[in-house]
C-alpha positions as CSV (number, residue, x, y, z in Angstrom):
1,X,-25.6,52.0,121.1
2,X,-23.1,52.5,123.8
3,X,-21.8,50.2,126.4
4,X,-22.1,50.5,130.0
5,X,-18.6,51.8,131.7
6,X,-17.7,49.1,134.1
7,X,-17.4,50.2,137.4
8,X,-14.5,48.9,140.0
9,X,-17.5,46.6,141.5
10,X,-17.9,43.5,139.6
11,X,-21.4,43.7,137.7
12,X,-22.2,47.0,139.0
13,X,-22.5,49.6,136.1
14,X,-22.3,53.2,135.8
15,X,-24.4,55.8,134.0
16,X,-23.5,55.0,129.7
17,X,-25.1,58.3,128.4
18,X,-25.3,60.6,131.1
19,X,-22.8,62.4,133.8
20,X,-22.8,60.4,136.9
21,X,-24.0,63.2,139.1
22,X,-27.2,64.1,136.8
23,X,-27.8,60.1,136.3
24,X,-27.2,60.1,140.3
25,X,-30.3,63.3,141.1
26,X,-32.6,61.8,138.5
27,X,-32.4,58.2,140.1
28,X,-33.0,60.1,143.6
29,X,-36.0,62.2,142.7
30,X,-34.0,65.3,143.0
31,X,-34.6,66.8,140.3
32,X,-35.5,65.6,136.6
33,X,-33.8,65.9,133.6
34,X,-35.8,68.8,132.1
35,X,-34.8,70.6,135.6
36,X,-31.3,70.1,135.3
37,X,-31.6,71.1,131.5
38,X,-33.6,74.3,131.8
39,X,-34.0,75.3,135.4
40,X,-30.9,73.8,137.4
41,X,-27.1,75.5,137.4
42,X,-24.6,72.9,137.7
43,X,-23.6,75.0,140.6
44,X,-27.3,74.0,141.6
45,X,-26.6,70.1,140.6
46,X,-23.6,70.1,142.8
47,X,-25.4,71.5,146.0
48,X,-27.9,68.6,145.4
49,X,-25.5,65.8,145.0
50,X,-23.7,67.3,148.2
51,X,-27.3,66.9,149.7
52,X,-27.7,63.0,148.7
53,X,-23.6,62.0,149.2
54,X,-24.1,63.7,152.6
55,X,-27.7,61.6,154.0
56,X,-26.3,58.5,152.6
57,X,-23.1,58.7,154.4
58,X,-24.8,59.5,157.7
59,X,-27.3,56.9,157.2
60,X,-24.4,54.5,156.8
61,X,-22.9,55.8,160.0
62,X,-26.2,55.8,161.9
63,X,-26.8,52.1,161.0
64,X,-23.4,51.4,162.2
65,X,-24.2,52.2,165.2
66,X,-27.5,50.3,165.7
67,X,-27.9,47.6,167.9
């Protein structure tokens, strides 16, 4: 069995078996692991990431800016 990576956050822990981008579009309903094995590029896998890092980081900036 293999051990978690540690990650630079204190108890957080990254993916153990799995690239961090795939483990990243499973978790987010993007696409499943058969997708990314059979249908998917990894040119495909990056677009989607760039999809998920981009909506998180302007839902962080949007919430900043809340009242």
């Amino acid at each position: 069995m293999l051990m978690p990576k540690s990650s630079a956050i204190r108890g957080i822990v990254n993916y153990g078996n799995i690239c961090g981008i795939l483990g990243v579009l499973v978790s987010q309903k993007m696409a499943t692991l058969n997708d990314l094995q059979t249908v998917y590029s990894l040119e495909d896998a990056y677009l989607l990431y760039e999809i998920i890092t981009v909506d998180n980081y302007n839902e962080r900036i949007s919430r900043k800016w809340q009242p």
